[in-house]
TIDRENNU-429809 format. One record per residue (C-alpha): residue number from 1; y negated, x negated, z. Coordinates in steps of 0.1 Angstrom, whole numbers, m for minus. Example, Ala and Ser with C-alpha at 12.3 -4.5 7.8 and 13.67 -1.06 7.14 Angstrom:
// TIDRENNU-429809
+-----+-------+-------+-------+
! seq !    py !    px !    pz !
+-----+-------+-------+-------+
!   1 !    45 !  m123 !    78 !
!   2 !    11 !  m137 !    71 !
+-----+-------+-------+-------+
This chain:
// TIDRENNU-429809
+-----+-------+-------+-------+
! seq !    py !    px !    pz !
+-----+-------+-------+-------+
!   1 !  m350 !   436 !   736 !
!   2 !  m369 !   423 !   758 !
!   3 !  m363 !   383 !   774 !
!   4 !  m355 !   380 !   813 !
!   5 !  m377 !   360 !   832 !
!   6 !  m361 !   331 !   846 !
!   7 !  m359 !   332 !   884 !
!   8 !  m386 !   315 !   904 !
!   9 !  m360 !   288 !   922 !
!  10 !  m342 !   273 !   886 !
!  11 !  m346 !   236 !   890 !
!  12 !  m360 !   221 !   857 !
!  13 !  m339 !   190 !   858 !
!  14 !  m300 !   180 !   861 !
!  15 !  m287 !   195 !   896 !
!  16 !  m267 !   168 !   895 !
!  17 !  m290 !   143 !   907 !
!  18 !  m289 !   165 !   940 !
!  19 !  m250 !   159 !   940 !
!  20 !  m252 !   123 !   937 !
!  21 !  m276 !   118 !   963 !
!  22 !  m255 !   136 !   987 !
!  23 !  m219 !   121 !   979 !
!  24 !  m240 !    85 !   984 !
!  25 !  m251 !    98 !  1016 !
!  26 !  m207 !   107 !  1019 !
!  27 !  m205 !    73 !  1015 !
!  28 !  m229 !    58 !  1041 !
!  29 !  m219 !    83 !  1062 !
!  30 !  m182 !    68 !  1058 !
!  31 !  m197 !    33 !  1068 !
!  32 !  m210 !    40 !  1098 !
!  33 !  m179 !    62 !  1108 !
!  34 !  m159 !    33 !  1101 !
!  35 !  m185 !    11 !  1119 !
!  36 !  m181 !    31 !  1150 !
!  37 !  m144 !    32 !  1153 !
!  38 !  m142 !    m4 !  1147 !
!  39 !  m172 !   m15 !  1169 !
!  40 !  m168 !   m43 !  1191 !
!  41 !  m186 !   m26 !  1220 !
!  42 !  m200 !     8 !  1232 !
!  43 !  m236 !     4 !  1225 !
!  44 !  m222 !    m5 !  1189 !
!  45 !  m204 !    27 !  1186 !
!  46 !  m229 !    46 !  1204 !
!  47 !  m260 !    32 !  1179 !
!  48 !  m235 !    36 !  1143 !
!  49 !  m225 !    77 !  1157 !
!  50 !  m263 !    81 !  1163 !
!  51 !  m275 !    64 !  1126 !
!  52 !  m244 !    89 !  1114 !
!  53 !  m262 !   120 !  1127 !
!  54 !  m299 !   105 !  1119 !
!  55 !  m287 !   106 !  1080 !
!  56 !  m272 !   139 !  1080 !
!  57 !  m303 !   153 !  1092 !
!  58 !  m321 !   136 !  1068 !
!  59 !  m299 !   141 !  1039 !
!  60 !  m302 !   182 !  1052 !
!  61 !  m339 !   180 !  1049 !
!  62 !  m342 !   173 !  1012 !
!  63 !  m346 !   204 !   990 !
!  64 !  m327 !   204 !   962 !
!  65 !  m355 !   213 !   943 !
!  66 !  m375 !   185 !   950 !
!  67 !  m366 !   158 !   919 !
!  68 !  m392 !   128 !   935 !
!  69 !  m376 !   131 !   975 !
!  70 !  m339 !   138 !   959 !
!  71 !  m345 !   101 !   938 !
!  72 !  m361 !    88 !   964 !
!  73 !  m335 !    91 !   987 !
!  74 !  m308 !    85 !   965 !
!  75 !  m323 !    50 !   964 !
!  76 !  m327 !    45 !   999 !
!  77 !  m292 !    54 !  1006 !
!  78 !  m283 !    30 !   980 !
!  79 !  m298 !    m1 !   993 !
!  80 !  m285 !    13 !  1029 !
!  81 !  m251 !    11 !  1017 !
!  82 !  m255 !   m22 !   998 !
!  83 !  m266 !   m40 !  1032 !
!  84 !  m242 !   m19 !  1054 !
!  85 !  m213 !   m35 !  1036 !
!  86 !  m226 !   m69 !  1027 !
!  87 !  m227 !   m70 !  1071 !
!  88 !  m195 !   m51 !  1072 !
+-----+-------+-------+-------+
């Protein structure tokens, strides 16, 4: 018998490095939605819904087949999330 050729778009590392760099990106997203319904002002809650948006873009433009962007980010969002609540 012969052996199947594995499909073209089978990641050759743990998918769950995808899955962690999105439920960090849950997290900072949970910041700044808490940011913006406790802001002091309108320009505060205006600039932590737009940074809210901004990283959902960006979190929906990493392929979950790219290992170097997926750490990448995961690192960024990371050190995002460290300063957002050591200002929090």
């Amino acid at each position: 018998m012969a052996k199947a050729a594995l499909a073209p778009d089978l990641v050759a590392f743990d998918p769950m490095v995808y899955d962690i760099m999105r439920e960090t990106a849950t997290e900072l997203g949970g910041g700044y939605v808490w940011l913006s319904r406790n802001a002091s002002t309108e320009t505060e809650r205006e600039a932590a819904k737009a940074a809210q948006i901004a990283l959902w873009r960006d979190v929906n433009s990493v392929s979950g087949r790219d290992l170097a962007t997926i750490q990448a980010k995961t690192a960024e969002y990371r050190s995002r999330l460290r300063q957002l609540r050591a200002t929090a």
